[in-house]
Every structure is written in structure tokens, then in C-alpha cells.
N, C-alpha and C positions, 0 to 999 in steps of 0.2 A: 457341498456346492455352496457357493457364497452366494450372498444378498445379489450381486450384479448377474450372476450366472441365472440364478429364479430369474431375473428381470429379462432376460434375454441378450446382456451386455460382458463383451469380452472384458476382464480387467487388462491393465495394459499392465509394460514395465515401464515406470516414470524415470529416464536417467537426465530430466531436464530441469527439476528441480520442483519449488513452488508456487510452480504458476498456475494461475486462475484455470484455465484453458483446459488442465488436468487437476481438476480439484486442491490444489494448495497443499501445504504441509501434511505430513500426517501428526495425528493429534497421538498424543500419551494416555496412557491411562490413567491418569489423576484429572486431565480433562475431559476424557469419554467420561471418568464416574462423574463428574460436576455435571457434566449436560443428563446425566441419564438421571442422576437424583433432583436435579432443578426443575425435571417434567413432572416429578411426582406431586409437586405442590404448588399451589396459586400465590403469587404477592403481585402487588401493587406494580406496573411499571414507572411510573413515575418514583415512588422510593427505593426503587433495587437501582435506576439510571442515578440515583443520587447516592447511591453508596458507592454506585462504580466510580464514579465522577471523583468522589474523594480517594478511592484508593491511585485511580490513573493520575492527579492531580499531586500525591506521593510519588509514584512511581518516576514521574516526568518534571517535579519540581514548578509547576505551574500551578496556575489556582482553581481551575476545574477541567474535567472529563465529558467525553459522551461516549457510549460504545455506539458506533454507527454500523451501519452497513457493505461493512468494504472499505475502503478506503478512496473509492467513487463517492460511496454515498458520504463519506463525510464530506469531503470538497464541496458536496452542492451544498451541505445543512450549512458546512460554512460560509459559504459565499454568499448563503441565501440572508445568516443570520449579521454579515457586514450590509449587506444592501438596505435590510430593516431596520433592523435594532429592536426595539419594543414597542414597534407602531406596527398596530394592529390595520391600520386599514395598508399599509402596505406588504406586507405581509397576503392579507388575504387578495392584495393585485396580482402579486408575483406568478406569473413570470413577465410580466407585463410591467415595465417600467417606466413610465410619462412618470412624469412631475419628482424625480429624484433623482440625483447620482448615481449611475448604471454603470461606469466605464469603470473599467476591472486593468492594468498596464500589466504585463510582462514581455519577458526576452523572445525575440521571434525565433530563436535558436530554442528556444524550448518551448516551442507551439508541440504538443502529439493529440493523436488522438482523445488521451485522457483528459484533457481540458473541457471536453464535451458537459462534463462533467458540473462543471465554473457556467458553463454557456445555457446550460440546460435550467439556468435561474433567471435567463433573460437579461444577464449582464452583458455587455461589450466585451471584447478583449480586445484593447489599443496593442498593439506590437512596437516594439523596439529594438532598436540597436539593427546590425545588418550578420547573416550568415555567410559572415566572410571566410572560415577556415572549410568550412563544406564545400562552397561553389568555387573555390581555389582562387576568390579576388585577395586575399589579403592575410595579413594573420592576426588581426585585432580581434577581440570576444565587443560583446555589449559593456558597456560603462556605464559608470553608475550618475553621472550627468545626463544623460539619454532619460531613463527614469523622469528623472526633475521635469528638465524639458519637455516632457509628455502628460506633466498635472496640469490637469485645469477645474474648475468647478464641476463639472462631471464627472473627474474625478473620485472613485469612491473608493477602490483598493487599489494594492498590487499583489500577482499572484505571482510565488516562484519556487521551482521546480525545482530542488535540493540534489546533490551529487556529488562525488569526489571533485567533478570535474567543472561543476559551476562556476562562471561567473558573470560578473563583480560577485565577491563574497558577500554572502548574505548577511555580516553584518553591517555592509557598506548601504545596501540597499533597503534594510530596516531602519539605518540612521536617516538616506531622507527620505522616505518613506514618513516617519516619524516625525519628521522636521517640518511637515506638512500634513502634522497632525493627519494621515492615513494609515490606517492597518493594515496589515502584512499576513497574507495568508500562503501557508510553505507546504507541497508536495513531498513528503517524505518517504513515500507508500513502501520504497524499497531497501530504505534506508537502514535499515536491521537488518544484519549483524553489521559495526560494533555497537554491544550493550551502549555504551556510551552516548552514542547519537541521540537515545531517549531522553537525556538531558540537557546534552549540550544544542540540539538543534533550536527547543525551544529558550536556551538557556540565551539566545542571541538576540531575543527580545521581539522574536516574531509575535504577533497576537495571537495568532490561530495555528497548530499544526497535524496535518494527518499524516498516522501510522497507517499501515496494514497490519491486520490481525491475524491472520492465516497464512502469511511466508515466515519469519522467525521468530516469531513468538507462538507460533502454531495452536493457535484458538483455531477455532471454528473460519473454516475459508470465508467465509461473507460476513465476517466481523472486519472493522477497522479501530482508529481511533482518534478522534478529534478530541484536540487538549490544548487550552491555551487563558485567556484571560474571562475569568468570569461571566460577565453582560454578554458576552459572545456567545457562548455557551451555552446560558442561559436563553438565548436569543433560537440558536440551534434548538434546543430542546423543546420547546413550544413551538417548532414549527414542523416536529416531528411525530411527539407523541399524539394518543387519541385525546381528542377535547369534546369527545361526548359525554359533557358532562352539565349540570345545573349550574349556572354562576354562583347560587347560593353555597351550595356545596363544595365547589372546588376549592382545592387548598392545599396546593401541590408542597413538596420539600424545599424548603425557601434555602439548604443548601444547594439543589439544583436549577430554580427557578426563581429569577428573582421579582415575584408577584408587584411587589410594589410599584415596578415600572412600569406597569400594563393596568389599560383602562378597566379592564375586562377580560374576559376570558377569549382568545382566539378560535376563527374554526381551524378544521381539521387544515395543515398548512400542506406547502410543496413538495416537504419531507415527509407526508404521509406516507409514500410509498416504500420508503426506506427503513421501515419499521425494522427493527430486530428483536428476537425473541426472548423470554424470561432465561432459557437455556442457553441460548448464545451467549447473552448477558455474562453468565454465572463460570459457562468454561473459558470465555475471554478474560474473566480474571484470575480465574484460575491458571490460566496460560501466560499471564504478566507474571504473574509469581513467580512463576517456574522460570522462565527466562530471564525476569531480574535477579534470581538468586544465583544464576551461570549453573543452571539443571542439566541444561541440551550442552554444557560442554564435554559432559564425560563423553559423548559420543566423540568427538573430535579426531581420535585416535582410529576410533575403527573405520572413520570417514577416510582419512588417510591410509590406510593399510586395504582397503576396497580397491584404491583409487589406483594404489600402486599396483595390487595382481591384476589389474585389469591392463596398464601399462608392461607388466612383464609378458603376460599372454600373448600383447601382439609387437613382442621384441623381437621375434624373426616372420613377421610378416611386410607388409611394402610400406610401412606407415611409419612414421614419427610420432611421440609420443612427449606432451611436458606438464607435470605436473606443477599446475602454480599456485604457489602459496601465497595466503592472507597475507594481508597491511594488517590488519589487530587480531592478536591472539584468541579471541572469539568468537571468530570466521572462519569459515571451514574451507577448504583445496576444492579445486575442479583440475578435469583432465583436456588438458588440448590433444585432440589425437588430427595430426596435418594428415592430408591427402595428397597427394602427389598423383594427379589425375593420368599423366600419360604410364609412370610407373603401374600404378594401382588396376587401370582401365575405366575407371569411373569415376565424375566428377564427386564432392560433397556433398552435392542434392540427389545423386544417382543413390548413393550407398543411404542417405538418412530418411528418403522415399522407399526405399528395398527393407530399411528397419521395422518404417512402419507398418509393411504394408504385407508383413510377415504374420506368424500365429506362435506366440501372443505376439501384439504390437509392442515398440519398443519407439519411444520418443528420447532424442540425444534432444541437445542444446544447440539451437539455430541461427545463433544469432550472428556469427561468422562463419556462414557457410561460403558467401560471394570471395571469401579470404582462402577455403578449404578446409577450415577446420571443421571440427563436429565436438561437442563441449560432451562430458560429462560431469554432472552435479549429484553427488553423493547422497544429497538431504532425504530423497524419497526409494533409497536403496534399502535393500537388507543381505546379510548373508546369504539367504535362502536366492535369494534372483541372479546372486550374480555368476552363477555357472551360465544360465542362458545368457546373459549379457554379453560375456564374455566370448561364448559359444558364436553367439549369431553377428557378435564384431569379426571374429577371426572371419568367420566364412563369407562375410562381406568385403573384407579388404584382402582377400589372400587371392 
């Protein structure tokens, strides 16, 4: 009986990939053994967040790390840590902004829910540009003079939302961004797989950028990663970790903090709540490893060869089936399976309501349902699940 069964909870089959919502990636065993040997022993959190800082600071080619909480939680520490800087009495305001530069710009096309995130440090978000391909007035995106047009001395950041599909390119909007001496704080969270993006996103001269740590880099689901310039960083990190400490005493890792800037020792900050653990710490880097060294690709293969018996199983049922392949070689296939609602009898949401709400539950990929389709994402599959998957697709669309 598994741990969730004691607890009174059905495990499900995840075919939707790593999402928050069902627990994020599954972790490897060189990351389970990191977390399970990092409980064994006490260090310092302030010196393990400073060795992480240099190893993610490698990894990402920037000049320091934080392991945060999610990739939520690093968005606040970051935005919290451009609003401050090393002023202790704003700092100890926040969320409460009088008497400073509050106002945070980004693209109205890229307002979501996740921004709450940005908002929840008591910054403004100014909106820009107009959502003209959505509401069908026009086919212009945001520009990168809109930006400009929207600094004023309250002015304090700009946030933006990273994607195949963004725009103005975020080098355009870190130039004036930069050009008025403002930092640039970049939503990456999903932005892995390709390895690549780990470099080149910050490589564009954003100041600040969050990872997620628990979709493909698959640490610990409530790990993320805030990586970018220094003081920032450093700024985050004091507003994060415990500071119950003696001023006499304190003397944090001047690789992670950089003491000199600060009057004093801060209290406990906004980012208190976002604390991460000594064990999270140690398997998030153990899980950068792994992923920066192209670990998770030898799976690649069996992701694809899942993807397709699942597609031949329902080659004589009323469905369409297309297997689409990655843009970079390490990124892995999903399955489009179309519905043909009067064919089938059942619309999209009929048959992935009927998945769930089966024994075990069976969660597909929803995010083009209102189209008919139903996604399958390989990442949180195995051998062993995919006869029922399989099984309980046929008998849904036959």
C-alpha cells in the first residue's frame, strides 16, 4: 500500500504532465537520495543558499543564485528585492509602498493570474500595449516604445513574461528598460526544456530571472530559481532568510550577502514566508546537475515510443491522433488526440471529465479542450500505467 493509500488518498495517472496542481515532475533517484541524506544533518542556511547561489550562478552564467520557493516565490523575493535594494527601512514597510518607486510596467497581453505574485509586494503593475490579436481588433502585439512611454519616476521595474511567442523580444525591452537605468525582471517558470534557455534567457541582460524547479529540472515541486545580478540577489536573500540573530554575531556569506550594504541587520522580511528547506536546497541542485548534464534525455526515446502505442491503440477508434514533435532536441513529444464530438458522441470536456472521474483518476492535458483536443504529456508516465491509459482512452472515445 503506498504512503497516499495510508493517508486515505487515491494516487491518480498524471498524463498532463508537470503541473503544480498534481504535484510537478517526478524526481529521480539521485534527487530522492540528496533530499533523504540532507535531513540527516544540520548546516547553516545562509551558507548552503550561498553555495547554491554559486553553483546556479555556473549553471545559468550569471552572477548569483537563490533557491526560492516555486517559482511564485521567487518572483515576489524578486520584486521585492528591486523595490528595496539594501534599505532596511523599506524593506521592513513592504508591502506598503509610500515614499518610493512602486510601479512595476508590463505587457497587458501578458497580465495572468501568476503576477499576483509581483503584486503581492505592494508594487503597481502599469499595463501596456493593447490585446489586439485576442479581442480580433487588430494584429499588432505590444512594442517596445509603449514600454518607454509608460517610465516615469515611479517607475521602478519592468516585469515580462518569457515565451516562444513573446513580444517585443526581450532583448528589445531590456535595452530600454536599461536605457533608463530600470531593471528587468523575466517570468521563465516554464521555460525548460530547451537546456539552452538556462543561459541564453539571462544571457539577454535581464537583471533578475525565475526558473521553476520542479517541471524539467525536476527537483523538489516547490523549489524554483531566482538567478541574475548580484545586489539583487543579495537583496532577495535578506529578505528571505531567518534574521533572528544578534547584530553582534551575524556574519552571513559575503558570497551571498552583501553585508556591507546594509546598516544593520534586517527583520524577518516579506519573503519570510517563502522559506525553503535545507533538503530542498541540496535535491534542487542536485536536479540542476542532472539536467544540465542532458540526464532526462535518455528518457526521450521511451517518451516517444509511449506516445506512439497510445496513438496506434486508438487507430480504429472515432478519434484523430498527432504526435507533435519538439522545436529543440531536448524536448520531449505530446500527443494531440482530436475529438470529433458528433462522430465520437461526446464533446472534449465530456470524455476528460469521464477520465477523471473514473477509478484511478486519469488527468490528460486541458488546455485545448474549447479546440477538442485532449493533450497527452509523457513526462509523469511509466510503462507500468500505460495499459490503463490506454485502456480507459479506448473506452472513452469508442
Amino acid at each position: 500500500m503506498s504512503i497516499y493509500e495510508q493517508l486515505g488518498v487515491e494516487p491518480i495517472i498524471n498524463a498532463c504532465g508537470s503541473v503544480t496542481r498534481l504535484g510537478g515532475a517526478p524526481m529521480s533517484a539521485e534527487v530522492l537520495e540528496a533530499f533523504h541524506s540532507a535531513a540527516g544533518e544540520t548546516v547553516s542556511l545562509e551558507h548552503l543558499q550561498a553555495v547554491a547561489s554559486s553553483r546556479i550562478a555556473t549553471a545559468t552564467r550569471t552572477d548569483a543564485g537563490l533557491v526560492t520557493s516555486g517559482a511564485a516565490g521567487g518572483l515576489t523575493l524578486g520584486a521585492a528585492a528591486i523595490l528595496t535594494g539594501h534599505n532596511l527601512a523599506r524593506m521592513e514597510q513592504l508591502p506598503c509602498c509610500d515614499g518610493f518607486p512602486n510601479e512595476i510596467i508590463i505587457a497587458r497581453e501578458q497580465r495572468s493570474g501568476y503576477d499576483h505574485a509581483v503584486r503581492a509586494t505592494g508594487a503597481r503593475l502599469i499595463e501596456v500595449g493593447f490585446n489586439e490579436q485576442v479581442s480580433g481588433a487588430g494584429v499588432r502585439r505590444t512594442e517596445a516604445w509603449e514600454y518607454e512611454a509608460a517610465m516615469t519616476p515611479q517607475t521602478a521595474a519592468v516585469v515580462y513574461v518569457q515565451s516562444a511567442d513573446s513580444r517585443p523580444a526581450l532583448e528589445e525591452v531590456v535595452a530600454v528598460a536599461h536605457s533608463h537605468k530600470l531593471p528587468v525582471l523575466v517570468d521563465a517558470a516554464g521555460e525548460l526544456p530547451p537546456r539552452s534557455n538556462l543561459q541564453d534567457i539571462p544571457g539577454t541582460g535581464a537583471d533578475l530571472v525565475v526558473f521553476s524547479g520542479g517541471k524539467a529540472i525536476r527537483g523538489p515541486q516547490s523549489t524554483g530559481i531566482l538567478c541574475g545580478r548580484r545586489e539583487l540577489i543579495s537583496a532577495a536573500a535578506l529578505q528571505m532568510l531567518d534574521m533572528d540573530d544578534h547584530p553582534e554575531l551575524w556574519d552571513p556569506p559575503e558570497e551571498l550577502i552583501e553585508s556591507s550594504r546594509v546598516d544593520g541587520i534586517p527583520r524577518h522580511g516579506i519573503g519570510r514566508s517563502l522559506k525553503v528547506s535545507k533538503e530542498e536546497i541540496a535535491a534542487l541542485l542536485t536536479a540542476l546537475d542532472l539536467f544540465v548534464s542532458g540526464a532526462y534525455d535518455t528518457q526521450l526515446k521511451d517518451y516517444r515510443r509511449w506516445l506512439t502505442a497510445v496513438a496506434d491503440g486508438l487507430s480504429k477508434t472515432k478519434v484523430a491522433t498527432r504526435l507533435v514533435e519538439p522545436a529543440a532536441s531536448d524536448q520531449w513529444p505530446v500527443l494531440e488526440i482530436h475529438i470529433d464530438a458528433a462522430a465520437v458522441g461526446k464533446s472534449a470536456f465530456d470524455i476528460c471529465r469521464e477520465l477523471r472521474n473514473g477509478n484511478p483518476a486519469i488527468y490528460v492535458g486541458h488546455a485545448h479542450l474549447q479546440q477538442g483536443k485532449l493533450l497527452i504529456n509523457p513526462v509523469c508516465l511509466t510503462t507500468c500505467l500505460l495499459p490503463e491509459l490506454l485502456r480507459r482512452l479506448q473506452n472513452s472515445v469508442s
